[in-house]
C-alpha positions as CSV (number, residue, x, y, z in Angstrom):
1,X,0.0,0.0,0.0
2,X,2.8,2.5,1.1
3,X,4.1,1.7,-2.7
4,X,0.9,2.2,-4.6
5,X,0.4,5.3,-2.1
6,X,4.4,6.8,-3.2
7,X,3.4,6.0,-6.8
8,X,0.4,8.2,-6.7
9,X,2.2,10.9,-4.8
10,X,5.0,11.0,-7.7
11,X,1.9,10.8,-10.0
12,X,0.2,13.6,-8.8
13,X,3.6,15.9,-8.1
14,X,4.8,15.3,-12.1
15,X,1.2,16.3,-12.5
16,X,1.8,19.2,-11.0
17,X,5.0,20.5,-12.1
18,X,3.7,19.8,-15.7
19,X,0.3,22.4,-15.2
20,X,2.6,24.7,-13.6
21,X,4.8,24.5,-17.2
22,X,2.1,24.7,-18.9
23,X,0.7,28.0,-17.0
24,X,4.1,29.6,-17.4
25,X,4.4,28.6,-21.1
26,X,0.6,30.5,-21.8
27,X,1.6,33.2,-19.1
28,X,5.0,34.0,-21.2
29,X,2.6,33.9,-24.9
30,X,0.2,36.2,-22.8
31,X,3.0,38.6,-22.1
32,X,3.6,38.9,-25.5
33,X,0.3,40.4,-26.6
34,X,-0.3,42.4,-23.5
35,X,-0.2,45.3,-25.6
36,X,-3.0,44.1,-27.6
37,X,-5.1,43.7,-24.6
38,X,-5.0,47.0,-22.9
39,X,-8.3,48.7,-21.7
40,X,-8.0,51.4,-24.7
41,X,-7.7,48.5,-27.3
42,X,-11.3,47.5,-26.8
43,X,-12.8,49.3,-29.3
44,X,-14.6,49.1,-32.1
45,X,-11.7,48.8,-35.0
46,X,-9.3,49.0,-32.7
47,X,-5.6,47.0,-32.6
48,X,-7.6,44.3,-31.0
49,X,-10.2,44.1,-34.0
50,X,-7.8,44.5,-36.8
51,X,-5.5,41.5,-35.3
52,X,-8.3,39.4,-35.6
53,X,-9.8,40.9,-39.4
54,X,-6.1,40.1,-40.6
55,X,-7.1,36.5,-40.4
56,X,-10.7,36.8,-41.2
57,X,-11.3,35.9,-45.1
58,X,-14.0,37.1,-47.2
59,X,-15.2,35.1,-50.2
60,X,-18.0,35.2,-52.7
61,X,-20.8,32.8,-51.7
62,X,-24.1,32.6,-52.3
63,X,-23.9,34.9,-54.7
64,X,-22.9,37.6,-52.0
65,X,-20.2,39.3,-53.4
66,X,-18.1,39.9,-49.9
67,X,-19.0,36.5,-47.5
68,X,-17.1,37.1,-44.1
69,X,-15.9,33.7,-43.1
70,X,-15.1,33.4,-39.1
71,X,-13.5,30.3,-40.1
72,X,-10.0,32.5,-40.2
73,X,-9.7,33.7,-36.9
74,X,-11.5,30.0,-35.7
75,X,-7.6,28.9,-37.0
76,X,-5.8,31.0,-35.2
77,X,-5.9,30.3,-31.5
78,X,-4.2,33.6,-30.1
79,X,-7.0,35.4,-32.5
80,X,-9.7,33.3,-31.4
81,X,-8.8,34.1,-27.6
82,X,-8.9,37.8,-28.0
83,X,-12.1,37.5,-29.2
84,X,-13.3,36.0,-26.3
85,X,-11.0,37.8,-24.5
86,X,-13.0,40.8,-25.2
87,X,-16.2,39.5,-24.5
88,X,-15.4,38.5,-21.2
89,X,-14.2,41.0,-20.1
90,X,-16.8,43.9,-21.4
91,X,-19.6,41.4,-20.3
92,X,-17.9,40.6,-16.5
93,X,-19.1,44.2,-15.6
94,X,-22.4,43.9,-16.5
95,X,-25.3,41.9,-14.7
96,X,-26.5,39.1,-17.6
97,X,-28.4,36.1,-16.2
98,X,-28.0,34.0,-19.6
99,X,-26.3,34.4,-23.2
100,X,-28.7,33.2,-25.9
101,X,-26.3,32.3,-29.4
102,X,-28.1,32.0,-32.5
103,X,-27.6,28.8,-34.8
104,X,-25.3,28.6,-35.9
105,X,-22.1,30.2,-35.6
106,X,-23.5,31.9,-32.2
107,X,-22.5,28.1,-30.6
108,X,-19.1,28.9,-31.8
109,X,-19.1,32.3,-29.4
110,X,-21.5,32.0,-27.2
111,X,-20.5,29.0,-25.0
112,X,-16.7,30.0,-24.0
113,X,-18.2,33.5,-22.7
114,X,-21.2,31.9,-20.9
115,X,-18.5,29.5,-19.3
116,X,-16.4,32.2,-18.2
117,X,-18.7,34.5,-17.1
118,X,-20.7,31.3,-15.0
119,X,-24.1,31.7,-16.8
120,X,-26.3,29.7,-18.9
121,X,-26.0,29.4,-22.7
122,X,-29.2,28.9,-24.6
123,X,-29.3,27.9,-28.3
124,X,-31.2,29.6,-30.6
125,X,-32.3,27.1,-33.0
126,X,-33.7,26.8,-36.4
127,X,-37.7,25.7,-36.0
128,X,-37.9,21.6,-36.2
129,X,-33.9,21.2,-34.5
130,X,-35.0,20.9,-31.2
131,X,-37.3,19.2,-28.9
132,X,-40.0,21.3,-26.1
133,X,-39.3,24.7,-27.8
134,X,-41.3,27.8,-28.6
135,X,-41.1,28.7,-32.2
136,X,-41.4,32.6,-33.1
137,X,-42.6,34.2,-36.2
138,X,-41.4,33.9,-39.3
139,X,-38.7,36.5,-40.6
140,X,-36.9,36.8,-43.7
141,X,-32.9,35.6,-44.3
142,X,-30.2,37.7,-44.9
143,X,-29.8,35.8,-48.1
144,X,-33.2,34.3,-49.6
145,X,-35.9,33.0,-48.4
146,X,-37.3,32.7,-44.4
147,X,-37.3,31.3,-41.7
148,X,-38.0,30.8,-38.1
149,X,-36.6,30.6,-34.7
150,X,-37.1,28.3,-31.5
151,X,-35.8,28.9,-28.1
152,X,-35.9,26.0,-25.4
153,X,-39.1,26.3,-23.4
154,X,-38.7,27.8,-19.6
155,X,-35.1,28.7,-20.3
156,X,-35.9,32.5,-20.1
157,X,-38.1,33.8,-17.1
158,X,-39.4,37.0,-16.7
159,X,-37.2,39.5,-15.7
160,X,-34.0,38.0,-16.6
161,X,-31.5,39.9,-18.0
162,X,-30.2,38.2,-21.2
163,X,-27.3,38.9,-23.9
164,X,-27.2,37.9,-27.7
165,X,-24.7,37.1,-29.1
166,X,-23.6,35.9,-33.3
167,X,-20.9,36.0,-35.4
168,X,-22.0,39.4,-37.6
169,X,-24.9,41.8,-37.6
170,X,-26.2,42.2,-41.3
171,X,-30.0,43.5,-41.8
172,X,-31.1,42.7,-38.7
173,X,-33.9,40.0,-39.6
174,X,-32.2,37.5,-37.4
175,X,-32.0,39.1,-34.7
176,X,-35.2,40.8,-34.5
177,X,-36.3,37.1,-33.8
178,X,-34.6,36.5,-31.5
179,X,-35.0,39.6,-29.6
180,X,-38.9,39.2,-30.2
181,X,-38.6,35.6,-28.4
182,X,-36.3,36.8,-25.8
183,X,-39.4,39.4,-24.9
184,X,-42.5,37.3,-25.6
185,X,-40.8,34.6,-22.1
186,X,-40.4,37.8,-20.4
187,X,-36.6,38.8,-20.5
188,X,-35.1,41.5,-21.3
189,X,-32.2,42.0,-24.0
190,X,-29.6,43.9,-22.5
191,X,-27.3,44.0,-25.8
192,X,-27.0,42.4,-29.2
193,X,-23.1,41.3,-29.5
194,X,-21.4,40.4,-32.7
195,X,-17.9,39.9,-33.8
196,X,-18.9,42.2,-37.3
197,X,-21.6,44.2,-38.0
198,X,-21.9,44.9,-41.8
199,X,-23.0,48.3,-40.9
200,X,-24.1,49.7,-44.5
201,X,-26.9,46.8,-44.6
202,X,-29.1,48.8,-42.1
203,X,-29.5,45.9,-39.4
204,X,-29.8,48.8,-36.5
205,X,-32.7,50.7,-38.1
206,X,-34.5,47.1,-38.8
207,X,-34.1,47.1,-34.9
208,X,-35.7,50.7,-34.2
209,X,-38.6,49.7,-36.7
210,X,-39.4,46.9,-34.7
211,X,-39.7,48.2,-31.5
212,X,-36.2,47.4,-30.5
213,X,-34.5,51.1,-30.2
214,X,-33.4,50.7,-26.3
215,X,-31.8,47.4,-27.0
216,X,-27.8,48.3,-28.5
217,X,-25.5,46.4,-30.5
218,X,-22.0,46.0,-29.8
219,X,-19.5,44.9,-32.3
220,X,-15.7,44.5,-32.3
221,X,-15.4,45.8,-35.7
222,X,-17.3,46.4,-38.9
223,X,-16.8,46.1,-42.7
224,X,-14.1,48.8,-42.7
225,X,-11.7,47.3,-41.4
226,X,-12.1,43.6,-43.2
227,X,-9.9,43.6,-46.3
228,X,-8.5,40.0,-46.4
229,X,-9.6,38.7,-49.7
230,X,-9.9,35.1,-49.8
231,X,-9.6,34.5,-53.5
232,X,-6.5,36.7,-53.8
233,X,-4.2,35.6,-50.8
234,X,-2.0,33.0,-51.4
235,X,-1.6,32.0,-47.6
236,X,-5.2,30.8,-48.3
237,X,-5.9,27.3,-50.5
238,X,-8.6,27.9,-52.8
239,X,-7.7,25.9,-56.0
240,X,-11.1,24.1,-57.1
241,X,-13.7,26.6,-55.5
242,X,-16.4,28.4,-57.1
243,X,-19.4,30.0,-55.8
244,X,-22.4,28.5,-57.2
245,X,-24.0,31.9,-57.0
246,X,-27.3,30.0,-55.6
247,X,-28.5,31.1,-52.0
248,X,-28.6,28.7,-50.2
């Protein structure tokens, strides 16, 4: 017994020496973008935001001439942590009772923050995906066609303070669903987050039409500053792809 009982001692002490390694290794890479992480840097287009649009691709698709792929900065691990990084940390100082993500890059985002920040994460599902949901109203696709949203039923009670968040912000039509089930369980919205907002589409006034003027939207950065062409960069293997041109 004393033998099995020294092995798991030596066990759990080259256990330990090898997490302490491992937080010095990350604490040395975090020293190194310190700079990047300052409380000025969070803002919108900032140093923060253009480290992570210099690995964020756009390509045509679906006959969009400019499709914003997260897919870049999903790559990158040091660009992928910023942007959680960021959210964390502006969220952390406000009171949110649950993060809602919409289906389906939302479940890329959403869960890290709502792990951090010790709160519930709540899909926001196409209608037919999920089991005991409410479905909301139909609304109309960025691209073509509509569609509708289901939330999980009781996951929202009235008065809770909940934050959305998705990948990009473009007319609005998605999020005005969500926002309109959000209300209709009795929370309340207290901001719309996105990684991009393609502010020339209008998505903020779809927002005032529709009753949701009080609710902002927050974004790390916006079409301005994302000028990594997909199709033109030869760090990025495209041989073989063509856009159909046919929304999907």
């Amino acid at each position: 017994m004393r033998g099995a009982a020294g092995g798991l001692g030596l066990g759990l002490g080259l256990a330990w020496v090898r997490l302490r390694a491992l937080r010095f290794r990350k604490e040395a890479a975090d020293d190194d973008i310190l700079t990047l992480r300052g409380e000025s840097e969070y803002s919108r287009n900032g140093p923060v935001a253009r480290r992570i649009a210099s690995v964020t691709p756009y390509f045509p698709f679906k006959g969009i001439e400019k499709f914003y792929d997260i897919g870049g900065f999903l790559k990158d691990p040091e660009a992928f942590e910023l942007v959680i990084d960021v959210l964390v940390k502006r969220y952390s100082r406000m009171k949110v009772d649950a993060i809602c993500g919409f289906d389906a890059r939302g479940f890329v985002i959403g869960p890290p923050v709502a792990l951090a920040l010790r709160v519930p994460f709540i899909m926001l599902r196409k209608k037919g995906k999920m089991p005991n949901a409410i479905t909301g109203s139909e609304y109309s696709k960025e691209y073509a066609g509509t569609d509708s949203l289901s939330i999980p039923r009781g996951s929202v009670r009235g008065g809770m303070r909940v934050l959305l968040i998705d990948d990009l912000v473009a007319t609005g039509g998605t999020l005005c669903a969500g926002l309109e089930l959000v209300r209709a369980l009795g929370g309340r919205t207290v901001e719309c987050c996105c990684v991009v907002e393609l502010s020339a589409l209008g998505g903020r006034a779809k927002l005032d039409a529709a009753g949701f003027a009080d609710v902002p939207i927050w974004a790390l950065m916006d079409e301005n500053i994302l000028t990594l062409d997909g199709l033109a960069d030869p760090r990025i293997p495209t041989q073989g792809y063509v856009d159909d041109g046919t929304p999907h």
